[in-house]
N, C-alpha and C positions, 0 to 999 in steps of 0.2 A: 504494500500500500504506500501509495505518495501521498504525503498531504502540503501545500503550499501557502505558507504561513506566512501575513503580509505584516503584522504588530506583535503585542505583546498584552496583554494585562494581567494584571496582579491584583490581590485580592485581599484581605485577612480576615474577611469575614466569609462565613459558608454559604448563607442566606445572598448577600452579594455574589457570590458565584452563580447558586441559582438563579437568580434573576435575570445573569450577562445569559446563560445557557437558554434560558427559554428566551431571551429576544432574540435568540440564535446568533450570540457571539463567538462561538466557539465551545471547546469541551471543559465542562465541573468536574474537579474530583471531588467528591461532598459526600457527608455519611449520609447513608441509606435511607435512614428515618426520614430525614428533610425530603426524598423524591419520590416515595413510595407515591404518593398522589398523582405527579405528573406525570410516573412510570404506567402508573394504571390507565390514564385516561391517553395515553400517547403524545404529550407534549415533549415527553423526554424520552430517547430510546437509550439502552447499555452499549458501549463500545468498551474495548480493551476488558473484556472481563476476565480471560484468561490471564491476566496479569495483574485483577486486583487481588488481593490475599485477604482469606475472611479474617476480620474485626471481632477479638473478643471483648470489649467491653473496655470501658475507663477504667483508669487506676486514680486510686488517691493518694498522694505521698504528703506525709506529713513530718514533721521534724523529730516529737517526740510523746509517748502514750501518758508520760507520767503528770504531764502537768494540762491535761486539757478542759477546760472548761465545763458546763453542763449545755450549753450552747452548741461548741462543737461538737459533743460525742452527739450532740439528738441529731445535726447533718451526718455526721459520720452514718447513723444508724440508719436514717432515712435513705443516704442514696446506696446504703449495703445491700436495702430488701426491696430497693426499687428495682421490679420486675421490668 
């Protein structure tokens, strides 16, 4: 496959990707959750899927267990059993 690429954009936001992709600026790479809808309805089709690797899920890195808050551990706990 050739493809012939006239610019560049950059992004840092995911949501802004989506949005360059469906005015058909070129291709998103964006987690899944955010296209499920477009993918269903054909605004968006899959390219290069041979070469994406599945996504197991976020990590949360934190510095240290011994001094955290009652604040943090109820986030902690909330995004641990968030299905």
């Amino acid at each position: 496959m050739k493809v012939r690429v006239e610019g560049q954009l950059v992004f840092n936001n995911a949501q802004l990707r989506l949005n360059a992709a469906l005015s058909g600026l070129g291709l998103a790479f964006v987690p899944e959750a955010l296209v499920r809808q477009p993918l269903s309805d054909g605004r968006l089709v899959r390219v290069l899927e041979d070469w994406c690797a599945p996504f197991p899920g976020y990590h949360l890195y934190y510095p240290c267990r011994r001094q955290t808050s009652p604040a943090f551990a109820l986030l902690v706990n909330a995004l641990r059993y968030r299905a």
